[in-house]
C-alpha positions in Angstrom: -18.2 92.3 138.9 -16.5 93.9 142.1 -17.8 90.7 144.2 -15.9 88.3 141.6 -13.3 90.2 140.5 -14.7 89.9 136.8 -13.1 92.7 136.0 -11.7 93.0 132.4 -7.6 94.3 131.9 -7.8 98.1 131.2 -7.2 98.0 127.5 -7.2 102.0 126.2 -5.8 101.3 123.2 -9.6 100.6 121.6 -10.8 103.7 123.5 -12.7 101.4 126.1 -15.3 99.5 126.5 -19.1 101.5 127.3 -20.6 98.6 128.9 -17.5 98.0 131.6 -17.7 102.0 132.1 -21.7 102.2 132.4 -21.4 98.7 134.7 -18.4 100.7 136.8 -20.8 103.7 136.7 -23.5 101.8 137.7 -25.2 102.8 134.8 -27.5 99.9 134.4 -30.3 102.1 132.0 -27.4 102.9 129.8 -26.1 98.9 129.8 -29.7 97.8 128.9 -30.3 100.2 126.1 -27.0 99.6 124.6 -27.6 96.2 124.3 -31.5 96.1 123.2 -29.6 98.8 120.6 -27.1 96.4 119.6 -29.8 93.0 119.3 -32.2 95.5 117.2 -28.9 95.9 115.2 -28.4 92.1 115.0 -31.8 91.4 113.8 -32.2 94.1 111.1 -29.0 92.8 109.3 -29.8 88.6 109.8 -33.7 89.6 108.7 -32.3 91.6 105.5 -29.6 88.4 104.9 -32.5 86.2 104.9 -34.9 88.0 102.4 -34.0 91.7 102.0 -31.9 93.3 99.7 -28.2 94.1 99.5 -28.5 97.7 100.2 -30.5 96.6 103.9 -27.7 94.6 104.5 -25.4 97.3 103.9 -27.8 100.0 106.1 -27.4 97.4 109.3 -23.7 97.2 108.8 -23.3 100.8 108.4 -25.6 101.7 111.1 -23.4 99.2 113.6 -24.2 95.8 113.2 -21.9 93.0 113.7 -21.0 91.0 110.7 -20.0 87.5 113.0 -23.5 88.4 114.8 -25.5 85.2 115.1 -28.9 83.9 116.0 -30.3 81.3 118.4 -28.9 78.2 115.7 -25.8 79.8 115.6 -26.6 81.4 112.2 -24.6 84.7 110.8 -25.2 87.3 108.0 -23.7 85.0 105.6 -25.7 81.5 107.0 -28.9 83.4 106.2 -28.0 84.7 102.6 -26.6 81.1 101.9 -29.5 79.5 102.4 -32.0 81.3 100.5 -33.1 80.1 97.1 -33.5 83.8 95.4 -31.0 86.1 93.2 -31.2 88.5 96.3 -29.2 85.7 98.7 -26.7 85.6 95.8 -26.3 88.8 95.7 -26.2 89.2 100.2 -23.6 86.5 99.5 -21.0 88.4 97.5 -21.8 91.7 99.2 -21.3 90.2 103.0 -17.9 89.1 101.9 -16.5 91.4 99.6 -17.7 94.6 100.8 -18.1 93.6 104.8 -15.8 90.5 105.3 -17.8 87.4 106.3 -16.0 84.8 107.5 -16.6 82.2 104.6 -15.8 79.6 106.9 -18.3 80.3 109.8 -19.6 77.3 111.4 -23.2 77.2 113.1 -24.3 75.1 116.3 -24.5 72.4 114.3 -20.8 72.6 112.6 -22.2 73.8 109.2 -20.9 76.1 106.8 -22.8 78.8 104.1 -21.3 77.0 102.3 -23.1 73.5 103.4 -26.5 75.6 103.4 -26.4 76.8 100.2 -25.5 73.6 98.6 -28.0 71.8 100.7 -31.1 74.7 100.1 -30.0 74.4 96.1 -28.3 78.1 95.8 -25.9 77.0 93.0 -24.7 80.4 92.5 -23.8 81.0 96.0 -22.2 77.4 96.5 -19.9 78.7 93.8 -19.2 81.8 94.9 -18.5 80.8 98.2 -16.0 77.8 96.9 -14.1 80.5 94.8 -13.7 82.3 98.1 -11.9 79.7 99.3 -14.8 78.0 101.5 -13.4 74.9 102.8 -15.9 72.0 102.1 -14.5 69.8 104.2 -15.8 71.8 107.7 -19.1 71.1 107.1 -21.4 68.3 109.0 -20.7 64.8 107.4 
């Protein structure tokens, strides 16, 4: 960072960032374990999206995860719930947005919405759901 001068503006007003202070420190044990901690985080709450229950969801959140985390296709929390065919991704649906957030609008690598998945895997209940919360259908893939 030094050798490019890649350093980031001192911001205090969020308390800092660990990972600029461990890379200052030279901590690079402490940089790698924060950020195997933060992908084990990512992966518990997309896996519980996908096909756990609400109450995993709310354990990954709670525990740290990021809510606009996404996987290799570009898919959040919310993409993975969408999709799934079961009362459970209904249920991950409402949950991710009410009680954590979601961005209803998210797009994926390929410019596709929950909303587009769930109307596309057949997750009625979802696809109306996410239209009352004002998912615009018109941001989805052609």
């Amino acid at each position: 960072l030094d050798e490019c001068d890649a350093w980031p503006p001192e911001d205090r007003s969020r308390g800092g960032c660990d990972l600029v202070e461990m890379a200052r420190a030279g901590n690079l044990t402490g940089i790698v374990g924060q950020l195997q901690a933060k992908a084990h985080l990512r992966e518990a709450l997309l896996r519980a999206s996908k096909d756990g229950t609400v109450e995993e969801v709310d354990t990954a959140v709670a525990q740290g995860a990021s809510i606009s985390a996404t996987n290799a296709a570009g898919y959040s929390a919310l993409h993975c719930a969408a999709s799934r065919q079961d009362p459970g991704g209904y249920q991950s649906v409402r949950r991710l947005v009410e009680t954590h957030g979601a961005n209803v609008n998210a797009l994926d690598r390929q410019q596709q919405t929950p909303l587009f998945l769930a109307a596309r895997d057949g997750s009625k209940e979802s696809v109306v759901y996410l239209l009352n919360a004002k998912s615009d259908p018109c941001l989805s893939d052609d």
